[in-house]
C-alpha positions in Angstrom: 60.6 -9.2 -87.8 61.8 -5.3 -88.0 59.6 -2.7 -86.5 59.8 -1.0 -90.2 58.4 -4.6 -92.1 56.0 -4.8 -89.8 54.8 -1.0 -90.3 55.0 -1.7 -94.3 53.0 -4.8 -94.1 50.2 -3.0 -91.8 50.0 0.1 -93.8 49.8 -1.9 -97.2 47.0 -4.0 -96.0 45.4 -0.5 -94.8 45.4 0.7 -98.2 44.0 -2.7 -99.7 41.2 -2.7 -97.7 40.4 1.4 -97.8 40.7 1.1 -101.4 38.2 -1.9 -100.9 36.1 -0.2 -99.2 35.8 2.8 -101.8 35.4 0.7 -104.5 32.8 -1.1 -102.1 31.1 2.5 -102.1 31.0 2.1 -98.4 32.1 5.0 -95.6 34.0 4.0 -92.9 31.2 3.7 -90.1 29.3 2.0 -92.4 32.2 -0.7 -92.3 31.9 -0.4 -88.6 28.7 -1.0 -88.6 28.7 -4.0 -90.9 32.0 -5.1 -88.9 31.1 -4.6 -85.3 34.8 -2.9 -85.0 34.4 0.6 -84.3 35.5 3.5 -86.8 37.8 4.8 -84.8 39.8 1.2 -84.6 39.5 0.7 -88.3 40.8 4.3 -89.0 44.2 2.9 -87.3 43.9 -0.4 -89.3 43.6 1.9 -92.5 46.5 3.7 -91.4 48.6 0.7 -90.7 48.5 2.4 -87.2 46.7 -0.9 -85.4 47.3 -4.7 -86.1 44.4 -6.6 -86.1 43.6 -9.6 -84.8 42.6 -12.4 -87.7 38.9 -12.8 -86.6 38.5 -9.0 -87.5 40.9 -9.3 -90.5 37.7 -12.1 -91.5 35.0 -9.6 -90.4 35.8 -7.0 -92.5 36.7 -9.0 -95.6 33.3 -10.6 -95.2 31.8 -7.3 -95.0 33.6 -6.0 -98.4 32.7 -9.5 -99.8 35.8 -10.5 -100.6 38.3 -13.3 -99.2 40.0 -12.3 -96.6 43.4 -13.4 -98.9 42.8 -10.8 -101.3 43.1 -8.4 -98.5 46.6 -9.8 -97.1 47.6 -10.3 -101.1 46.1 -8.2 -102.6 45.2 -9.8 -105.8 42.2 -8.5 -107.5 41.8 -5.3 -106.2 40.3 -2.9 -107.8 39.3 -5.4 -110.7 36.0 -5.9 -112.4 34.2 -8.2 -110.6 34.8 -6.1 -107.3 33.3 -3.2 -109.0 30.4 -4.9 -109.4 30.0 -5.7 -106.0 29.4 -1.7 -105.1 25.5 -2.2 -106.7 24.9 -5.3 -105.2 23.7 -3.0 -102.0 23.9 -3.5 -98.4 21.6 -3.4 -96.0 23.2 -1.2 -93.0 19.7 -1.9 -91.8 19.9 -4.8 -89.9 23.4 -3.6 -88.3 22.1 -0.8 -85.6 
């Protein structure tokens, strides 16, 4: 694969899963948080600066509650039934 696909494909996925997140209602260390991978390293993945590995492609979906193919696809995003996940709550609690 060319260095310029690859770049595309990271820094769509970025965007699918920062506008996730917004639409989530969550800040970026509170994804860390709910993630275990640190702000700084999901900055990058926002970016399309960093790959990530699967596992954490699987955290962070969990943590925005959705599957982790509608990150890679994005199908759904910004759709109705995601809104509704931003008053479900989360509890950042549990995550210090």
């Amino acid at each position: 694969m060319k260095d310029e696909t690859k770049q595309g494909q990271l820094a769509k996925l970025g965007d699918r899963i920062r506008a996730q997140r917004e639409i989530c209602g969550l800040r970026l260390h509170e994804l860390a948080r709910l993630t275990g991978i640190s702000a700084s390293a999901l900055s990058l993945i926002e970016t399309g600066k960093r790959d990530l590995r699967v596992t954490s492609l699987y955290r962070i979906a969990a943590a925005l509650r959705i599957s982790a193919g509608e990150l890679l696809d994005g199908a759904n995003q910004g759709s109705v039934g995601n809104q509704s996940r931003k008053s479900e709550g989360y509890d950042l609690g549990d995550y210090k």
